[in-house]
GUFITOR-190374 format. One record per atom (N, C-alpha, C): residue number from 1; residue in one letter; atom name; x, y, z. Coordinates in nm, 3 decimals, decimal comma, always signed. Atoms other than C-alpha are relative to their C-alpha. Last residue first. Layout:
BEGIN
(NUM; 'A'; 'CA'; (X; Y; Z))
...
// end
This chain:
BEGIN
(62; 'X'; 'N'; (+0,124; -0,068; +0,068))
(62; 'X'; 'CA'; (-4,952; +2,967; +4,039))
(62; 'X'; 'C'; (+0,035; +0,150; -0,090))
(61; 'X'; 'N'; (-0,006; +0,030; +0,125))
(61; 'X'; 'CA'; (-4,648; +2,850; +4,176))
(61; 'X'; 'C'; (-0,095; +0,048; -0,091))
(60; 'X'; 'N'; (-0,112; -0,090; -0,001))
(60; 'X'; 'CA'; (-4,665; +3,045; +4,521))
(60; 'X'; 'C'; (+0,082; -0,050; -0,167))
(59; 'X'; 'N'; (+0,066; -0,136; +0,034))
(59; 'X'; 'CA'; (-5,025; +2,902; +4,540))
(59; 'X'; 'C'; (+0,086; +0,059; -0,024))
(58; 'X'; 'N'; (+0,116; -0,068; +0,084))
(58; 'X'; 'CA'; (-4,926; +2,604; +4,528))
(58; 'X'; 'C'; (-0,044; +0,063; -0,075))
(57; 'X'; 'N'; (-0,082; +0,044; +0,137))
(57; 'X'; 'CA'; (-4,649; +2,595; +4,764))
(57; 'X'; 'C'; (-0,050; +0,038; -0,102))
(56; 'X'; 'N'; (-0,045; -0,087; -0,003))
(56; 'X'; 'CA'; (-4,916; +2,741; +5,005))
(56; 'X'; 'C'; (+0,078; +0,027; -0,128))
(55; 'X'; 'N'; (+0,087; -0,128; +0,051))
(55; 'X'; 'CA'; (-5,142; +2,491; +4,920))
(55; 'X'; 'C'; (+0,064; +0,128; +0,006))
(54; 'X'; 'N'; (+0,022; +0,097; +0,122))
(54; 'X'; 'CA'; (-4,855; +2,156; +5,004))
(54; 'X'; 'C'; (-0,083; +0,144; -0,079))
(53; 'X'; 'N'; (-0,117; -0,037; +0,053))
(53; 'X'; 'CA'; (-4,785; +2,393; +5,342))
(53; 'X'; 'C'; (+0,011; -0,044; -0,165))
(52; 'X'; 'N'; (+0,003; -0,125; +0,014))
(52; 'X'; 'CA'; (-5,132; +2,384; +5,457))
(52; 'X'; 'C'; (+0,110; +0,026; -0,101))
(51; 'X'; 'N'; (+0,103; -0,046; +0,106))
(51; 'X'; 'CA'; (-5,172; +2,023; +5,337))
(51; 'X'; 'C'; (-0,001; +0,122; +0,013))
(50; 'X'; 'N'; (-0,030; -0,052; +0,145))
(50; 'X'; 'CA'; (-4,881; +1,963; +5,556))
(50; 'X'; 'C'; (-0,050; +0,018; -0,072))
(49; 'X'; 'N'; (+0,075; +0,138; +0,037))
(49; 'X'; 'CA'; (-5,019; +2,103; +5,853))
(49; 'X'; 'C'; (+0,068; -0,008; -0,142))
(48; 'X'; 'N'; (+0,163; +0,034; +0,101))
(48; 'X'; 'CA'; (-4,862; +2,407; +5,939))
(48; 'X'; 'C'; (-0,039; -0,132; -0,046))
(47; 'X'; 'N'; (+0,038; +0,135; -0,033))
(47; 'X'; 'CA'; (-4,601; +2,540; +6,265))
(47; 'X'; 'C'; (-0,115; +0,010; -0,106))
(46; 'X'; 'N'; (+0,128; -0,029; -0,004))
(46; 'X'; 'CA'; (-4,412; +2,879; +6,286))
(46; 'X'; 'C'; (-0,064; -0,141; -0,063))
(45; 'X'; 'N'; (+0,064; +0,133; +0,073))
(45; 'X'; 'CA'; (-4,135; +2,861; +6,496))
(45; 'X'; 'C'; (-0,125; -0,013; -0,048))
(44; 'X'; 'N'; (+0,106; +0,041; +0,054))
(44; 'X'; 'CA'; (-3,963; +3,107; +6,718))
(44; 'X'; 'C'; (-0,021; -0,057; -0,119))
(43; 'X'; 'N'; (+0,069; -0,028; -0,036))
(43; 'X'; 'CA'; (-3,670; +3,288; +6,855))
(43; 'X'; 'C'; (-0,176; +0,024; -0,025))
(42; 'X'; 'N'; (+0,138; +0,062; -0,146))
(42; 'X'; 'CA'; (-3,485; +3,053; +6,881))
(42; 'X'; 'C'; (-0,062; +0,076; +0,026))
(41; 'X'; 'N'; (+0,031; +0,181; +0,005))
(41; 'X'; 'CA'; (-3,319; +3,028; +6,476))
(41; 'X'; 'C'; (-0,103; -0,032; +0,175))
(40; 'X'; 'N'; (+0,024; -0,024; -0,087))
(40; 'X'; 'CA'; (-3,274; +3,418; +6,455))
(40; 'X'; 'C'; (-0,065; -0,125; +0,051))
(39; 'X'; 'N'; (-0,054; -0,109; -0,097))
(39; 'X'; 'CA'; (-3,138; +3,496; +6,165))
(39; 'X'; 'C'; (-0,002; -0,017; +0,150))
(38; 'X'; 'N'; (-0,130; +0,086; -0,041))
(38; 'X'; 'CA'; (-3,243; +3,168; +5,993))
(38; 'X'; 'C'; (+0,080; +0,112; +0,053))
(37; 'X'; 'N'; (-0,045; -0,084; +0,090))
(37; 'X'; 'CA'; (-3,620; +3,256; +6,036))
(37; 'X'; 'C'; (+0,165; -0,016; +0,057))
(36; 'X'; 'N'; (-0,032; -0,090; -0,073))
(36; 'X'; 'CA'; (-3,847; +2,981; +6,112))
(36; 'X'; 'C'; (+0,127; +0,086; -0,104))
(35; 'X'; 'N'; (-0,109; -0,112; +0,022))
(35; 'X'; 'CA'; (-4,042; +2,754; +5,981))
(35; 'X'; 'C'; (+0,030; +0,102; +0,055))
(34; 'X'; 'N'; (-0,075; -0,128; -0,033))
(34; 'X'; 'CA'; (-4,197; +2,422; +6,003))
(34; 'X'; 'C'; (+0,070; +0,070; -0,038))
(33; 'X'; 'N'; (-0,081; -0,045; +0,058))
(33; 'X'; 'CA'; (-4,393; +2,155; +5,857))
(33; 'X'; 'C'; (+0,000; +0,109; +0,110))
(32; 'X'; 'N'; (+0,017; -0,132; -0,030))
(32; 'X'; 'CA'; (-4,637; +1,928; +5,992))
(32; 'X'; 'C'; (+0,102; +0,028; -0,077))
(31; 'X'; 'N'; (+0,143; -0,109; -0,016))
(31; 'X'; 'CA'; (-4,766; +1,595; +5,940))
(31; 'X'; 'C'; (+0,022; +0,105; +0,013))
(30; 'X'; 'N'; (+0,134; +0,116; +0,067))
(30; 'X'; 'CA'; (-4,466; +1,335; +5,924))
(30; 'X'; 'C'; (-0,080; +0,055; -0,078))
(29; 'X'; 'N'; (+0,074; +0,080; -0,119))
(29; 'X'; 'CA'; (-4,208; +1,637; +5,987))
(29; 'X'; 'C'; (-0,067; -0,086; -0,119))
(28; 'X'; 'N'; (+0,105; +0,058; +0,009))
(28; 'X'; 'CA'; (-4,029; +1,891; +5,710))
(28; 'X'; 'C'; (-0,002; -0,148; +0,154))
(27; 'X'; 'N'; (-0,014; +0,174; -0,049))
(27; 'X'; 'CA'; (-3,795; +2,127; +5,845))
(27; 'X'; 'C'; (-0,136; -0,036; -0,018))
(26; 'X'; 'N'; (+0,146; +0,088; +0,024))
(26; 'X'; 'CA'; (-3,809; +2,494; +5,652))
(26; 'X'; 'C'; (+0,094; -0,132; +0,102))
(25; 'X'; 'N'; (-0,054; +0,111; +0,024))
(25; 'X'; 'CA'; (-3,526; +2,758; +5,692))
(25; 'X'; 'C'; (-0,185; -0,098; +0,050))
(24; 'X'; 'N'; (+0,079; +0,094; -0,124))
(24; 'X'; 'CA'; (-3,623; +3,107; +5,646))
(24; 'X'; 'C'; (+0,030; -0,153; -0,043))
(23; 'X'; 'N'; (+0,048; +0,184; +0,034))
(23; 'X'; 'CA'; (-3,373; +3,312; +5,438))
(23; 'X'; 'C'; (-0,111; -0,030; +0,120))
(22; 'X'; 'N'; (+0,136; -0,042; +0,000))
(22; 'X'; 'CA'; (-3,322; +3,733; +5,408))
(22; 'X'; 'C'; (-0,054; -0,145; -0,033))
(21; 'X'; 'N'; (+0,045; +0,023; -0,158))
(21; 'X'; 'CA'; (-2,958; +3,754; +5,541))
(21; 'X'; 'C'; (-0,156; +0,011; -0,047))
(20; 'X'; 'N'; (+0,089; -0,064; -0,044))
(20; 'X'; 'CA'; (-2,816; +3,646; +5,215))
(20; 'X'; 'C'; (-0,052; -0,005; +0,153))
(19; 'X'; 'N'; (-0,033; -0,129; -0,060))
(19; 'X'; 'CA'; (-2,456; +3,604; +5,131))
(19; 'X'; 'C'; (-0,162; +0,007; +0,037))
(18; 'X'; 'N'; (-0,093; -0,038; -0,071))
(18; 'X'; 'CA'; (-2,536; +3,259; +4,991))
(18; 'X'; 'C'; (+0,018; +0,088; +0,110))
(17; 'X'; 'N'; (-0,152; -0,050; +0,004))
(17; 'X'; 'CA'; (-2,833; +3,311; +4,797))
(17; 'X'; 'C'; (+0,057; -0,006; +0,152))
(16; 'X'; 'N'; (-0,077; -0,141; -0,114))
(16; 'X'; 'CA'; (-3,119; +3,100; +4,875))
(16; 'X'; 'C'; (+0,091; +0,086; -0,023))
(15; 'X'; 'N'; (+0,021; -0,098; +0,059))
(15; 'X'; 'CA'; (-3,290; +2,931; +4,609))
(15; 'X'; 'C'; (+0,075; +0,116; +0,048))
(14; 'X'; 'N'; (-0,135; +0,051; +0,119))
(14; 'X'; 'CA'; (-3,175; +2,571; +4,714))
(14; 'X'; 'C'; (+0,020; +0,155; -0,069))
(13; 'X'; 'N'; (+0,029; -0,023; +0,112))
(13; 'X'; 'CA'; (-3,420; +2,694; +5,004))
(13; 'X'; 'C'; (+0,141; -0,038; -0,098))
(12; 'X'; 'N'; (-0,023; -0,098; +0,066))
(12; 'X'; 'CA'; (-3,274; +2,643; +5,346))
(12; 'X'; 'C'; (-0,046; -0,015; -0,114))
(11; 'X'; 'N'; (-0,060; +0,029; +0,133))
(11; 'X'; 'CA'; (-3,287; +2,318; +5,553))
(11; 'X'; 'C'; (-0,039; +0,169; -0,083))
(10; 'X'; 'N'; (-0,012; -0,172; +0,060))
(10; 'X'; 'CA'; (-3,335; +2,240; +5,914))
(10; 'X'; 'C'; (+0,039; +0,035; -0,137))
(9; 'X'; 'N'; (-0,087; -0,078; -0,083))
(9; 'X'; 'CA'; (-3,354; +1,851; +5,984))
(9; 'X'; 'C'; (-0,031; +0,137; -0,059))
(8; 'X'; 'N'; (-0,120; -0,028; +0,053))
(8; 'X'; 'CA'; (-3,565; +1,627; +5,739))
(8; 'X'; 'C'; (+0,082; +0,112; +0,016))
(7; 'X'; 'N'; (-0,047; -0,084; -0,102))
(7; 'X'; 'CA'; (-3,732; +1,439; +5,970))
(7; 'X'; 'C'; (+0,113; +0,059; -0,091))
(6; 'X'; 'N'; (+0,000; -0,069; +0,102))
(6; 'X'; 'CA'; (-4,010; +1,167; +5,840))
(6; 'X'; 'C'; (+0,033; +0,157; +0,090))
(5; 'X'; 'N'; (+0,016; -0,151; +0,068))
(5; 'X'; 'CA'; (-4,004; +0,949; +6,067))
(5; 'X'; 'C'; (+0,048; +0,029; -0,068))
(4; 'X'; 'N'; (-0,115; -0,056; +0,049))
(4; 'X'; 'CA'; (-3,938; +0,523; +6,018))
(4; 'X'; 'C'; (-0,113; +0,180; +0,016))
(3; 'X'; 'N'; (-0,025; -0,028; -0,096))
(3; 'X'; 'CA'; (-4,200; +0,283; +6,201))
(3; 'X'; 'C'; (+0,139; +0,163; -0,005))
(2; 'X'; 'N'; (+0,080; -0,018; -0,128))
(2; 'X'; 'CA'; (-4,253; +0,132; +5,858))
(2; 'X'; 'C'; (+0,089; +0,030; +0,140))
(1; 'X'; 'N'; (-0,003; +0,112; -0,091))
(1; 'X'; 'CA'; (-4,000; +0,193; +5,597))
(1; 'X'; 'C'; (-0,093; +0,029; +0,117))
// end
């Protein structure tokens, strides 16, 4: 829908185990993507275009 972001709150890998302390949580944006590490949720944010993040993917399928 026009005028509508694209905000899909803090989110974890489906891959994640449970019990694990070794996750980073993704939030997708319009244009960017973020991540950070779910240990430690303020103390930083690492910020990519989504074509960075779309090539990363990618490359982590490859």
């Amino acid at each position: 829908m026009p005028g509508l972001a694209r905000d899909t709150c803090w989110f974890k890998s489906s891959r994640s185990a449970a019990a694990s302390d070794n996750c980073v949580e993704v939030r997708l944006l319009d244009n960017a993507v973020r991540v950070r590490d779910s240990k430690a949720p303020d103390d930083g944010v690492l910020a990519f275009s989504s074509a960075a993040w779309g090539s990363f993917l990618a490359s982590l399928k490859a």
